[in-house]
Structures are given as C-alpha cells and as structure tokens.
C-alpha positions in Angstrom: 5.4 -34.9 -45.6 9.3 -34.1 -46.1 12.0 -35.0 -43.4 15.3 -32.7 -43.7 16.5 -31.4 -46.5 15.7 -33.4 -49.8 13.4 -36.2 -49.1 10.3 -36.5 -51.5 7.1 -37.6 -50.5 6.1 -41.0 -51.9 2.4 -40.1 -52.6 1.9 -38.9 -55.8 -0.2 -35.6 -54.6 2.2 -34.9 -52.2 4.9 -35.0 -54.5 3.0 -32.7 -56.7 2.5 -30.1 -54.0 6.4 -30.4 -52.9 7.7 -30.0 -57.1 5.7 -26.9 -57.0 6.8 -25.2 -53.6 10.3 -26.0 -54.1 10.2 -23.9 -57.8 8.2 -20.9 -56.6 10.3 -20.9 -53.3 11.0 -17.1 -53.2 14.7 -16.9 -53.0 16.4 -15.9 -49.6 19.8 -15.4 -50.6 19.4 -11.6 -51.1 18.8 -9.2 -48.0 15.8 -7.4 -47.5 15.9 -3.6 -48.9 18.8 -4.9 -51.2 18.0 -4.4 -54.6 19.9 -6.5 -58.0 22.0 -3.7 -59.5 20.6 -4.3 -63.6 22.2 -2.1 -66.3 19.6 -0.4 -68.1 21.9 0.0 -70.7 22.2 -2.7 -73.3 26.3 -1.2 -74.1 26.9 -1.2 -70.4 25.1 -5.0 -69.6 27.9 -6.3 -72.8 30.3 -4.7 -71.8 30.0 -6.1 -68.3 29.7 -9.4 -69.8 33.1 -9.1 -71.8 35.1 -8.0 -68.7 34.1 -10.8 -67.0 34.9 -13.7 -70.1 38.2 -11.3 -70.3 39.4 -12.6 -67.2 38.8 -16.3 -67.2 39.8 -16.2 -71.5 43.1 -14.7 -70.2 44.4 -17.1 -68.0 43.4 -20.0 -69.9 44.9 -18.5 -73.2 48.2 -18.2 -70.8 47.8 -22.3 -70.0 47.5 -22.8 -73.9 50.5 -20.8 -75.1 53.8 -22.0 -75.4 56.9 -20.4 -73.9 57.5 -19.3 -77.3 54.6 -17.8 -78.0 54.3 -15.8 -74.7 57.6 -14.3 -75.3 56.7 -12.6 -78.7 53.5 -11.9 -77.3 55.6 -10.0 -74.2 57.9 -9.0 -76.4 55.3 -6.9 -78.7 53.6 -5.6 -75.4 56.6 -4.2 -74.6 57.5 -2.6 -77.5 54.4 -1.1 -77.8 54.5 0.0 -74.1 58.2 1.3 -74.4 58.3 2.9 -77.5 55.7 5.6 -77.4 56.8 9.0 -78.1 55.9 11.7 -75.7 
C-alpha cells in the first residue's frame, strides 16, 4: 500500500483509508505517563501567552528602533531605575 515515508496509494480506496489513518494517527511525541501541563486558569493561560509574544515583540522592536530612539528609551529606564528614593 505505502512505501517509506510519504508515498500515497494510487487507488482511490486506498487513498481514502491512508487520509484517514494519517489524521487520527495518535501522536507519539509525548512520553507515556507524561501528562500536557493546561492552566486551568483563564488569567494564568493569558498571561502565559503574553510572556511568550514579550520575548519575540522585544527583540524585534530592538531591530525596528533607531539608535536614537533606543538611547531615550535607555535613557528613561535608567532614570527610572536610578532615581528611586529609598
């Protein structure tokens, strides 16, 4: 029927039968006993979420910028850093 890793069958039934084993192919990738860590807080799943865009949005807003820019922006993070009263 198939021979290595992606060759379809030619006959139409056969096809048929290979479209639907490849989509409900049970997916192997995760270990037995392992279990998808799922927030089962909405707050906690978006948050998640925003950490992750943070870190790509950061380092393409740094590609953006111009040298400028990125020195008020330093320049503001510093003053807000340094000049905190205790």
């Amino acid at each position: 029927m198939t021979v290595g890793k992606g060759k379809r069958p030619r006959d139409p039934n056969q096809l048929a039968k290979w479209i639907v084993d490849q989509s409900t192919a049970e997916d192997t990738s995760q270990k037995p006993g392992e279990s998808i860590a799922v927030p089962t807080d909405l707050s906690a799943y978006m948050s998640a979420m925003g950490r992750k865009g943070g870190v790509v949005g950061g380092k393409r807003r740094l590609v953006t910028m111009t040298a400028a820019h990125r020195k008020r922006v330093a320049a503001k993070a510093a003053a807000a850093r340094w000049g905190k009263k205790k």
